[in-house]
C-alpha positions in Angstrom: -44.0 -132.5 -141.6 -47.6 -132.5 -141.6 -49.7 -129.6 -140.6 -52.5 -128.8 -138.2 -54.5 -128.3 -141.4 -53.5 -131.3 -143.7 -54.4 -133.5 -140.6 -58.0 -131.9 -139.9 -58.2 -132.1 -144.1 -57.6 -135.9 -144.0 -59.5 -136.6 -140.9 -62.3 -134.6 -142.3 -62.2 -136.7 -145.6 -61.9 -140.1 -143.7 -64.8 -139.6 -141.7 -66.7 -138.4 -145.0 -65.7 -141.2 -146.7 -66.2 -144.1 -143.6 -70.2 -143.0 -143.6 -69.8 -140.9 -140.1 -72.1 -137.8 -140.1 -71.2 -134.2 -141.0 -70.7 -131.7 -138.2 -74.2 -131.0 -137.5 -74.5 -134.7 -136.3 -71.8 -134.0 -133.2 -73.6 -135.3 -130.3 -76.1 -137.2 -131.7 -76.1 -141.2 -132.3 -74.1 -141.8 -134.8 -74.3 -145.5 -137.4 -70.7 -147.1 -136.7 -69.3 -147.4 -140.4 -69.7 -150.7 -141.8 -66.0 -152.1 -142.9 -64.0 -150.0 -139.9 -60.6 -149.0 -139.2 -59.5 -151.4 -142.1 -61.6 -150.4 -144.6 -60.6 -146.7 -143.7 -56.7 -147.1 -143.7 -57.8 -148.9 -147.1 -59.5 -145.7 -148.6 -56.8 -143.3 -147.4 -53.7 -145.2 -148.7 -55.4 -145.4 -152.1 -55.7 -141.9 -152.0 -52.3 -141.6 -151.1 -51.5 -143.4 -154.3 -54.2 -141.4 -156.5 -52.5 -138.3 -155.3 -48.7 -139.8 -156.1 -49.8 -140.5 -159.6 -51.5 -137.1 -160.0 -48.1 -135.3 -159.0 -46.2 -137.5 -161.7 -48.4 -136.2 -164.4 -48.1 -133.1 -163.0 -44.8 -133.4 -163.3 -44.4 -134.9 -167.0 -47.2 -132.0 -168.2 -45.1 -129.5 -167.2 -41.6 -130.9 -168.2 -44.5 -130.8 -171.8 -44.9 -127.2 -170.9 -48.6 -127.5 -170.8 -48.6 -126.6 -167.0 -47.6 -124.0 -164.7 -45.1 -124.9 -161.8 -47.7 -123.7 -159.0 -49.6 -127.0 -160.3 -46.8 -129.2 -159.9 -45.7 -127.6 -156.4 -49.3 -128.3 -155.2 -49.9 -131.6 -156.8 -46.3 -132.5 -154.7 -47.6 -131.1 -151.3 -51.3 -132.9 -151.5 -49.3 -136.2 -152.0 -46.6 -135.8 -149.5 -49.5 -134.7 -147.0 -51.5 -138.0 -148.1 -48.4 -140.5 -147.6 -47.4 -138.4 -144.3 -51.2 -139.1 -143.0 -51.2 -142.4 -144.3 -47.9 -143.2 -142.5 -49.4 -141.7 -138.9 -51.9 -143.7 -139.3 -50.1 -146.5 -139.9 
């Protein structure tokens, strides 16, 4: 299930990443990003899939012993939060 944070995290990153305005640009006239909701589903299901491949070579570094089981744990969690966003989006 995703949490309150992994959602504000990814809508956060979405906006960052669609062109919108930090926070300091709430209530002022903001430029409507260029490709839209397309282009933004885009962006967050490659993420999804940089994160998925991240966690796998978490994984294989650590079955190598050259990482720590807290690495892989996390490296799990940010892609299961990606795919879970990616899939409410959906």
């Amino acid at each position: 299930m995703i949490t309150p944070f992994a959602a504000a995290k990814a809508y956060a990153a979405t906006q960052k990443g669609a062109g919108i305005g930090d926070i300091g640009s709430i209530g002022t006239q903001a430029a409507a990003p260029s490709g839209g909701f397309a282009d933004i589903l885009k962006s967050a299901m490659t993420d999804a899939v940089h994160a998925s491949k991240n966690a796998e070579h978490q994984m294989a570094a650590q079955v190598a012993g050259k990482t720590g089981l807290v690495d892989v744990v996390t490296a799990i969690s940010a892609a299961e939060a990606s795919l879970e966003t990616v899939m409410a989006a959906r």
